[in-house]
Every structure is written in structure tokens, then in C-alpha cells.
TIDOSE-724160 format. One record per residue (C-alpha): x, y, z. Coordinates in steps of 0.02 Angstrom, whole numbers, plus 50000, padded with zeros to 5 digits. Layout:
<rs>
east X; north Y; up Z
...
</rs>
This chain:
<rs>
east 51212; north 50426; up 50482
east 51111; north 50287; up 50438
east 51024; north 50290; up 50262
east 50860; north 50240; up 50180
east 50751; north 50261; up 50043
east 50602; north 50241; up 49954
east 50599; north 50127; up 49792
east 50454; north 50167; up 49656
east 50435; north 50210; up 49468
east 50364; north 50326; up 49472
east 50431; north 50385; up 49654
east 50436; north 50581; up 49643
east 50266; north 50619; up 49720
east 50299; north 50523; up 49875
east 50275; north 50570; up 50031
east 50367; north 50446; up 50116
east 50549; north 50538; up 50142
east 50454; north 50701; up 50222
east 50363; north 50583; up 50360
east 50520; north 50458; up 50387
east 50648; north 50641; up 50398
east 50520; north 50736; up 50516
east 50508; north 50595; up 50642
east 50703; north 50557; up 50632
east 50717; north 50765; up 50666
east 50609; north 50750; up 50810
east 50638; north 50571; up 50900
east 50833; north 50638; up 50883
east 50887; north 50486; up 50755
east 51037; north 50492; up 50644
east 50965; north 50449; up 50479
east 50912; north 50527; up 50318
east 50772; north 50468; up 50212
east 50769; north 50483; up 50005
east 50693; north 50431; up 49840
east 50748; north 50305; up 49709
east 50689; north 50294; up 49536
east 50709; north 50111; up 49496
east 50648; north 50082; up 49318
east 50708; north 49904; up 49327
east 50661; north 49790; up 49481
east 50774; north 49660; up 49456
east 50912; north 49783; up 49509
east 50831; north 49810; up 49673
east 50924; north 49734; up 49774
east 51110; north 49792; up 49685
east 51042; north 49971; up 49707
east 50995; north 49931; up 49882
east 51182; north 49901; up 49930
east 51278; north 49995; up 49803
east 51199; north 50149; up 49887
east 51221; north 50097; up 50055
east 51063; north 50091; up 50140
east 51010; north 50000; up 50306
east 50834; north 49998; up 50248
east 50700; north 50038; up 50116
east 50515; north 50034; up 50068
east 50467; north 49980; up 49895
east 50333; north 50055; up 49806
east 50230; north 49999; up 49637
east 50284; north 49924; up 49546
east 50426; north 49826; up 49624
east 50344; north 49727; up 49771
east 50362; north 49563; up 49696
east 50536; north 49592; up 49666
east 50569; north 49659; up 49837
east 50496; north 49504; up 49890
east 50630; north 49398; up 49760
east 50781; north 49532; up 49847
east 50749; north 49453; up 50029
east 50864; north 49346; up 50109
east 50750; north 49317; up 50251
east 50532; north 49345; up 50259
east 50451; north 49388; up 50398
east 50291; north 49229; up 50405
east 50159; north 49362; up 50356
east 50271; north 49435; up 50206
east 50310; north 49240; up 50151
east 50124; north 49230; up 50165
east 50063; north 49342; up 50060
east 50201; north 49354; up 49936
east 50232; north 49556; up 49940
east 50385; north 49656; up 50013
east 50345; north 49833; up 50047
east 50496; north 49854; up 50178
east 50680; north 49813; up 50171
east 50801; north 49801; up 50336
east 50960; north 49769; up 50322
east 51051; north 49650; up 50466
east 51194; north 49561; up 50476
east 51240; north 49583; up 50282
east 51063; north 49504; up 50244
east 50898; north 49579; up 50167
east 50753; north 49555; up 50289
east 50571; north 49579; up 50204
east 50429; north 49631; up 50298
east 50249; north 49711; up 50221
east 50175; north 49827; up 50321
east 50040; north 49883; up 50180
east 49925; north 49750; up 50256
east 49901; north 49812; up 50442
east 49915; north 50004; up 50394
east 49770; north 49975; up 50284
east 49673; north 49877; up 50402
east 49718; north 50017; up 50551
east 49657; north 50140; up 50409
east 49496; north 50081; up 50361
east 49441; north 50086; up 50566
east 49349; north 50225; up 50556
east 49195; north 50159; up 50428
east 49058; north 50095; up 50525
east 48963; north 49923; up 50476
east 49087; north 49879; up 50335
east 49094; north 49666; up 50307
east 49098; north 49675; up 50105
east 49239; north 49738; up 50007
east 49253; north 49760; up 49818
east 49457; north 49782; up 49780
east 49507; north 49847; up 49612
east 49683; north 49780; up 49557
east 49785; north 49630; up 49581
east 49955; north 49682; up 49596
east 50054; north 49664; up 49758
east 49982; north 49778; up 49867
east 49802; north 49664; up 49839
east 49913; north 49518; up 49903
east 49926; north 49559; up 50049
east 49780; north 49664; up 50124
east 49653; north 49552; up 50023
east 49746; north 49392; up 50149
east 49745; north 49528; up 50286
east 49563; north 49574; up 50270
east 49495; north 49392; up 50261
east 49582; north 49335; up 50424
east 49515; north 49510; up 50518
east 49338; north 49446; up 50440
east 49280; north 49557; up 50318
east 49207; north 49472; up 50154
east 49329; north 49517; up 50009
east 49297; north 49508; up 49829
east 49431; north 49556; up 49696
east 49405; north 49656; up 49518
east 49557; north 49644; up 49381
east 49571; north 49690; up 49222
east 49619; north 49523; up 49150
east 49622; north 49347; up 49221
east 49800; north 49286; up 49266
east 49826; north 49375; up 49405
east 49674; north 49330; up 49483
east 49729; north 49136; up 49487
east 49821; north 49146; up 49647
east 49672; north 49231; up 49717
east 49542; north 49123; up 49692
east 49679; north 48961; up 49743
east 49653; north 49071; up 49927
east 49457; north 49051; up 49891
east 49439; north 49233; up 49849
east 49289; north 49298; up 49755
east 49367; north 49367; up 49591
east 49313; north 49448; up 49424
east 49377; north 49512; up 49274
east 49300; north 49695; up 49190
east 49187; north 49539; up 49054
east 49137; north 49427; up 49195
east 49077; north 49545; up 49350
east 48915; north 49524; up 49408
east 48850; north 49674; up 49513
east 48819; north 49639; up 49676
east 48807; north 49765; up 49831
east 48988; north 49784; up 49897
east 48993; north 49899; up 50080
east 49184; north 49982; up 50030
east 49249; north 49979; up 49862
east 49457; north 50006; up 49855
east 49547; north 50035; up 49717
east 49706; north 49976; up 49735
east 49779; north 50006; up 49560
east 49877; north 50141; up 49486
east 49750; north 50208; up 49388
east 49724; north 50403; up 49426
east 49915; north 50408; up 49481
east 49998; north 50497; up 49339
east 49862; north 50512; up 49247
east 49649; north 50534; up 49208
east 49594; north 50339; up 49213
east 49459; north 50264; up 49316
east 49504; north 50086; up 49380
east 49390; north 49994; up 49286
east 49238; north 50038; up 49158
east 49138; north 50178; up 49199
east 48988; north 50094; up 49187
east 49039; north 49963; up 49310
east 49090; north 50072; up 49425
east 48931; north 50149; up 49406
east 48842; north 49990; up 49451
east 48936; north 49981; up 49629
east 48954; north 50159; up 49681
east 48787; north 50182; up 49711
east 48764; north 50050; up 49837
east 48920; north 50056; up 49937
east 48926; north 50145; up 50112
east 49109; north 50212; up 50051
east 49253; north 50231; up 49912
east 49453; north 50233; up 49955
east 49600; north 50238; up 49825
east 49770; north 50211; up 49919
east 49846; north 50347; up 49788
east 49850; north 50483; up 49905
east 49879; north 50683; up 49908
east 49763; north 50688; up 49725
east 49585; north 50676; up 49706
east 49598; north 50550; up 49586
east 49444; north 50521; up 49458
east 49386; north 50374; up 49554
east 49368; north 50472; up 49703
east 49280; north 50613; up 49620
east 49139; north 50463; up 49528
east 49133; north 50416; up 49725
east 49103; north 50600; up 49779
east 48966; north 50619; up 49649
east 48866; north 50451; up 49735
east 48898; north 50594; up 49902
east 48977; north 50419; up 49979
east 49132; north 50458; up 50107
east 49283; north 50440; up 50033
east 49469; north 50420; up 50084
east 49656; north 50439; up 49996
east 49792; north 50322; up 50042
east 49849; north 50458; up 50170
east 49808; north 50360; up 50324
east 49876; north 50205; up 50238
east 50041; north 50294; up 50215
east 50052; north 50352; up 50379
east 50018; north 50177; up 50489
east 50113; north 50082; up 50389
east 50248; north 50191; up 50361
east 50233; north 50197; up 50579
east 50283; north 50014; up 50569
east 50427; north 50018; up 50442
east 50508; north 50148; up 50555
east 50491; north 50038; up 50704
east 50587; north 49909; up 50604
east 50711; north 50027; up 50530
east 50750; north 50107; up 50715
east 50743; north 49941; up 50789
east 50590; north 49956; up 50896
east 50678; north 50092; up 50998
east 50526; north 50223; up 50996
east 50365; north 50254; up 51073
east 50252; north 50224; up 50909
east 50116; north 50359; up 50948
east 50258; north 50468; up 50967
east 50307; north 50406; up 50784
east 50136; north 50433; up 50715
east 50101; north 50606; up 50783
east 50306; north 50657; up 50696
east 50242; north 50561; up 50536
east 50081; north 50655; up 50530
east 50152; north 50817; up 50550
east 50296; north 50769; up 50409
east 50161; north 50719; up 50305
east 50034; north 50852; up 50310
east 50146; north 51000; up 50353
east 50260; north 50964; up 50188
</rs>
């Protein structure tokens, strides 16, 4: 039996292992999926092969150390500089991110969106910020403090901290951070929030299976929202395909993911 798991702190709310276990179950494929608590990144990739896995996905806040684990990136992973999956070949870590395209294949079903306001700057913004611009949508990024923004604007991102943002109409606004995870917090000041909300056509925070706080400020604007369910699902359809070694039909993998996911 082959083994794999997801890597987070925190990591007990995901989702992940009931999708990944349901389609293995139902595609007939030998392999069990489980969580890891990883307080400490740099021991990602030890813990990877002490517990004998063939492959992994890597949750917040350990992307940019997944990325430091790999032996080998995939071009859009070395791109954008995030690791959200982990294959095992030939003795060597290969890294792959398949955030990027499950949030683009997740955000399909908004109508007339070119602007988007992200919240956060972490590693997940990495790569669906690069991911957005080349599919041509207009992306601006929000962060709490300056330094991380530096590698966004050397990619000529729009960026602001919480003292610098100037309100502007945004279509989507996405937050992206933890905030509203394991606990109460909104993103970012409530009164800048409040000077977006208003004008945007929709809300989404990729936390997914709570209504977080920012999605309940977005519900009282009556603007559509959306968790990070979706999100979760396609790209956690495209980690499987690497983790079975393209072997499956991948609408066949969606529908088993689906089921795992909102049947658990």
C-alpha cells in the first residue's frame, strides 16, 4: 500500500485525507491518505521519508519550505516559488503546486470578473496571483506589512499595506490568509474591508467548511460568496493525478473527491 499525507499546522480540520481515501476506495487504488502535524517546516522533508510516503500535499504554513524540500520543480512551481504537492520518484522529491489552477478552475463560475483584490502574501498568493495575471485578470495584492509584498511588486503587481491602501473598486476580493481559520479575525481592518465590499460583484476565502467572519461582512453587502471548497477539490483532482501517475480518468476523480468531501 502506497502512503501519503497531508502536511499543515494546524492540519486537523482538513479535508484532504476524506477526498484522496474515497477516490482511492472507488478508482480501486492501493493507498491510504493521512494527516501530519508539522510544527517545524524545516523537518519537512525528514518527516516525509522517515514515514514512508510516496507523496504529500503541504498546507499553511509550510509551502515555502516544501518548495526548499524539492529535489526537482516542476517550471510553474520554480516559477512561482510555492510547493503545495510532493511526489516521490526515483529516491527524489518532485514539487509541483496545484493551488494555482484549482483556484483559477474555481473561480469559473463568476461572471464579468477582470479585477481582483487578494488579502495575504504568503505562499498560496505566490502562485495564483502569477496564475491569475497570465489568464488576464487584473490583480492587486493587500498585506499586512510590507516585506512580503517586495517580490510582488518586482512581478509588477499592484500591492498595499493595511496604512497605504487606497480604495478603489475591486470585481472579487480573496482572502487568502489564515485569518478566520482557528479563530474570529477579519483579514484586514474592518473599515477597509468596508470600503471594498460594497463595490465588489463577489467575496471568496480559500478556508473552507466555516463561514468565516470575512465571509459573513461579505454576506451582509448580499454579494455571492464562496469557501475554498471548490479550490480543495480541483486542485486536490490534480495532486492525485500526480500521485497515481496519471492512470485515471480525472472527472472520474472529481466526482470520488466530491463525494469524499461533502459526504464526510
Amino acid at each position: 500500500m502506497k502512503k501519503f499525507a497531508i502536511f499543515g499546522n494546524p492540519v486537523e480540520h482538513s479535508k484532504s485525507p476524506n477526498m484522496h481515501n474515497n477516490a482511492f476506495k472507488k478508482l480501486g487504488f492501493d493507498g491510504e491518505y493521512f494527516k501530519i502535524h508539522l510544527e517545524d517546516g524545516s523537518k519537512l522533508k525528514e518527516t516525509f521519508l522517515s514515514q514512508g510516503l510516496s507523496g504529500a500535499n503541504i498546507t499553511v504554513p509550510h509551502k515555502e519550505e516544501a518548495l526548499k524540500a524539492s529535489d526537482y520543480l516542476d517550471d510553474f512551481a520554480k516559477k512561482v516559488g510555492a510547493v503545495n504537492t510532493l511526489v516521490l520518484k526515483n529516491d527524489k522529491l518532485y514539487g509541483y503546486n496545484t493551488d494555482a489552477p484549482g483556484f483559477l478552475k474555481s473561480i469559473e463560475k463568476f461572471r464579468d470578473i477582470k479585477t481582483i483584490l487578494i488579502l495575504g502574501a504568503g505562499g498560496t498568493v505566490q502562485s495564483t496571483s502569477s496564475i491569475l495575471k497570465d489568464a488576464g485578470y487584473e490583480v492587486s495584492i493587500l498585506n499586512r506589512s510590507a516585506p512580503r509584498l517586495e517580490k510582488f511588486i518586482e512581478h509588477g503587481f499592484e500591492c498595499f499595506t493595511f496604512d497605504n491602501f487606497k480604495p478603489k473598486s475591486f470585481d472579487l476580493i480573496v482572502n487568502m490568509t489564515s485569518a478566520g481559520l482557528k479563530d474570529e479575525n477579519l483579514p484586514a481592518p474592518k473599515e477597509l474591508l468596508d470600503s471594498v465590499l460594497p463595490n465588489a460583484k463577489a467575496a471568496i476565502d480559500i478556508i473552507y467548511g466555516k463561514d468565516t467572519p470575512f465571509l459573513k461582512l461579505a454576506k451582509s453587502y448580499n454579494l455571492p460568496t464562496a469557501d475554498g471548497s471548490e479550490m480543495l477539490i480541483q486542485q486536490g483532482v490534480l495532486a492525485f493525478d500526480y500521485f497515481t501517475e496519471h492512470q485515471f480518468d480525472l472527472n472520474l476523480v472529481e466526482e470520488f473527491m466530491r463525494e469524499g468531501l461533502f459526504d464526510s
